[in-house]
N, C-alpha and C positions, 0 to 999 in steps of 0.2 A: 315097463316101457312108457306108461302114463306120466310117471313123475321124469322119463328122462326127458319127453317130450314137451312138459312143464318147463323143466329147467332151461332148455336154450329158449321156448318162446323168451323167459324170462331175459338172457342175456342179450337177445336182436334189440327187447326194446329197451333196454338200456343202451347199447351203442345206438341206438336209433335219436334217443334224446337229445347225447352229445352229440351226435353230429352237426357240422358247420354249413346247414343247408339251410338254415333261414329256421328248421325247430325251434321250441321252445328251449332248447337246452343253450342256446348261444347267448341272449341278455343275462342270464344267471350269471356265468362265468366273466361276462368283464364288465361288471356294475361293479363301481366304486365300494371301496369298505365303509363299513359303520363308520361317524366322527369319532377319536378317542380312537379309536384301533390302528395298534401297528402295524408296519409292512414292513416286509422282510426287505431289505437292503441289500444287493448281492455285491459280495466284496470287490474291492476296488472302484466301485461306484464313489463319483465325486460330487460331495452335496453340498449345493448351492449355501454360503453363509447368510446370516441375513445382513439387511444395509443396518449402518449404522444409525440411521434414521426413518421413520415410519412413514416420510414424506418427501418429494425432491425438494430441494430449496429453489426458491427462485432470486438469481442475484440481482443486486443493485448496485450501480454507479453512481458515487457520492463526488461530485465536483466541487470544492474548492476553492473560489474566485476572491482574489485582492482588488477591492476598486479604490483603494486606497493610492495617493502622489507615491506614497513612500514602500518600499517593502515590508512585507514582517512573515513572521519567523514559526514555523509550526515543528513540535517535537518527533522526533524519530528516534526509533532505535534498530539493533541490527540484532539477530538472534539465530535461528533458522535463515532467516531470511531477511530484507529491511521494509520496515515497517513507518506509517506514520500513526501516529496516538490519535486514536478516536474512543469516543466513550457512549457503548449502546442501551437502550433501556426502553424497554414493553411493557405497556399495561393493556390491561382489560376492559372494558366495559367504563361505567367511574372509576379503577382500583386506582392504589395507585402506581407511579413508576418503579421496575425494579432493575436493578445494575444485572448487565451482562456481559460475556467476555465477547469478542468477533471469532475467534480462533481456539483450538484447544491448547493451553500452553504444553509446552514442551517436558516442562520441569516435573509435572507432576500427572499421574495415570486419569486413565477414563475407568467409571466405575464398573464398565461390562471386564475391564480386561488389567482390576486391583491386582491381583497377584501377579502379574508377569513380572518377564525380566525388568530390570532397571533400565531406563533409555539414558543414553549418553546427550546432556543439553548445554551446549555452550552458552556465558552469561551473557543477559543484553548489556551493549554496548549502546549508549546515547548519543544521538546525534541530530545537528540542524536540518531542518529543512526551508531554504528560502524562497519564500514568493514575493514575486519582483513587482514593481508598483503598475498599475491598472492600466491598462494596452499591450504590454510586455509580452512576450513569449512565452515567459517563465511566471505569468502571474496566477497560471490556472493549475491545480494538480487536482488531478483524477484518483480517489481511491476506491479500489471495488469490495464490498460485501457482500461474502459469498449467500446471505440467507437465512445463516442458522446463528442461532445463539449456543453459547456455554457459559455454565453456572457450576462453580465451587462448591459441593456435599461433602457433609460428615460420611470418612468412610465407614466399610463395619467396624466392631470391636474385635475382630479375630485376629489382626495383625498391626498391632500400634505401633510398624515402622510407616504403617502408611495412613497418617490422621485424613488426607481429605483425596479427594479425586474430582475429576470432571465429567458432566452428561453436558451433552445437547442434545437438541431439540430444533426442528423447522416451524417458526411461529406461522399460522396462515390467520389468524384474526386481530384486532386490535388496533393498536398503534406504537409508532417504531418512534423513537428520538434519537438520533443520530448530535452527536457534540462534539466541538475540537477546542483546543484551546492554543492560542498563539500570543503573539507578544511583538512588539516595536523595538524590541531590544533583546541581547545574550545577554549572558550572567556576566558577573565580572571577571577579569583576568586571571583573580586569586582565586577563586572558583571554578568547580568542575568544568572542564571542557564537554560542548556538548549539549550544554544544558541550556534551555532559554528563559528570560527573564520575568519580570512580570508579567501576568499573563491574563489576559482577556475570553472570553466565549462566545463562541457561535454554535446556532443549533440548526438543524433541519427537523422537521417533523411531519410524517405520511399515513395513512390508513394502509392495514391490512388484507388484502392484499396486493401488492404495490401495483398503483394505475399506468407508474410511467417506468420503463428501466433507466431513468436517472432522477436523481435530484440534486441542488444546489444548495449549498451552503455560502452566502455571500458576507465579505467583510469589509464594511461598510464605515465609513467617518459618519457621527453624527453630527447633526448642524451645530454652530458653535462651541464643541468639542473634541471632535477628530477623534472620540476613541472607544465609539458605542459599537458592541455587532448587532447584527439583525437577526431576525426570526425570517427562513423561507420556507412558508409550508404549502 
């Protein structure tokens, strides 16, 4: 009779621990697991992917201004979508500038997602873009960048149908240089349609992280030459 009367003491204060009255037995049970330890997933649970970037981007408005009598001519193409040609590039601290893409091209993978299917990408198609000379309507184009940069990687060696792929990245320190390049003239006749002529540059250049959501790029005559750009930083 001793040990039966042992035994249930024994089972009360076990349920007594677990009970959901405020005991000691209720932090035990929903304290977080060790770091490194897994958790059971019960099926059909839909788990969050991660973002393809470790940061939100924050965009930027790069305007575009002719203050030139005359129009001229900045390059576009059409692909996905239509584009005008700009040319990005971050550095650090002193280092120096390094070439970056705006977008992920189409034509070739991102390095999280090498082995997928092939994506179907139509060729860019080249075309003009005119800005009309300085008070016009048509002398200002707006193009927006979304933030983030993309850079060209060696892919691995496990699949040599696929040599390189694409990462980006949201830069938050540094400095950004934003470039276009236009022209007072198209190609010639017997020459690609499409295409503009010689060609001139404009730069904008800001600190990281950007202080204004726009900036300007202005294309400017210089004095007694009519065909220098300018720097607006």
């Amino acid at each position: 009779m001793r040990m039966v009367a042992i035994f249930a003491l024994l089972i009360i204060s076990i349920l007594y621990i677990g009970s959901p009255d405020g005991s000691a037995g209720g932090p035990e049970e929903t304290s977080p697991l060790p770091l490194g330890q897994n958790r059971v997933v019960p099926a059909g649970t839909i788990v969050p992917q991660p973002s393809p970037f470790s940061e939100t981007p924050t965009p930027v408005l790069i305007r575009i201004i002719n203050q030139r009598k005359n129009p001229v001519y900045l390059q576009g193409f059409r692909q996905e979508k239509e584009r005008v040609q700009i040319y990005l590039y971050h550095r650090e601290g002193r280092g120096g500038w390094k070439p970056f893409f705006e977008f992920l091209p189409c034509d070739l993978p991102t390095c999280r997602g090498l082995h997928g299917p092939p994506k179907s990408c139509p060729k860019p198609i080249p075309f003009v873009v005119t800005l009309g000379p300085a008070g016009s309507a048509d002398s200002v184009k707006e193009i927006p960048w979304e933030g983030a940069l993309y850079q060209r990687s060696e892919a691995t060696q496990e699949d040599r149908s696929h040599r390189y792929c694409y990462k980006g990245g949201v830069p938050k320190t540094g400095r950004m240089r934003v470039e276009i390049e236009f022209s007072d003239a198209l190609q010639k006749e017997n020459e690609k349609n499409g295409i503009i002529g010689g060609r001139d540059h404009a730069v904008v250049e800001f600190d990281l992280p950007p202080s204004r959501p726009s900036y300007e790029i202005m294309i400017e005559a210089a004095p007694n030459t009519g065909a220098s750009p300018s720097l607006n930083r």
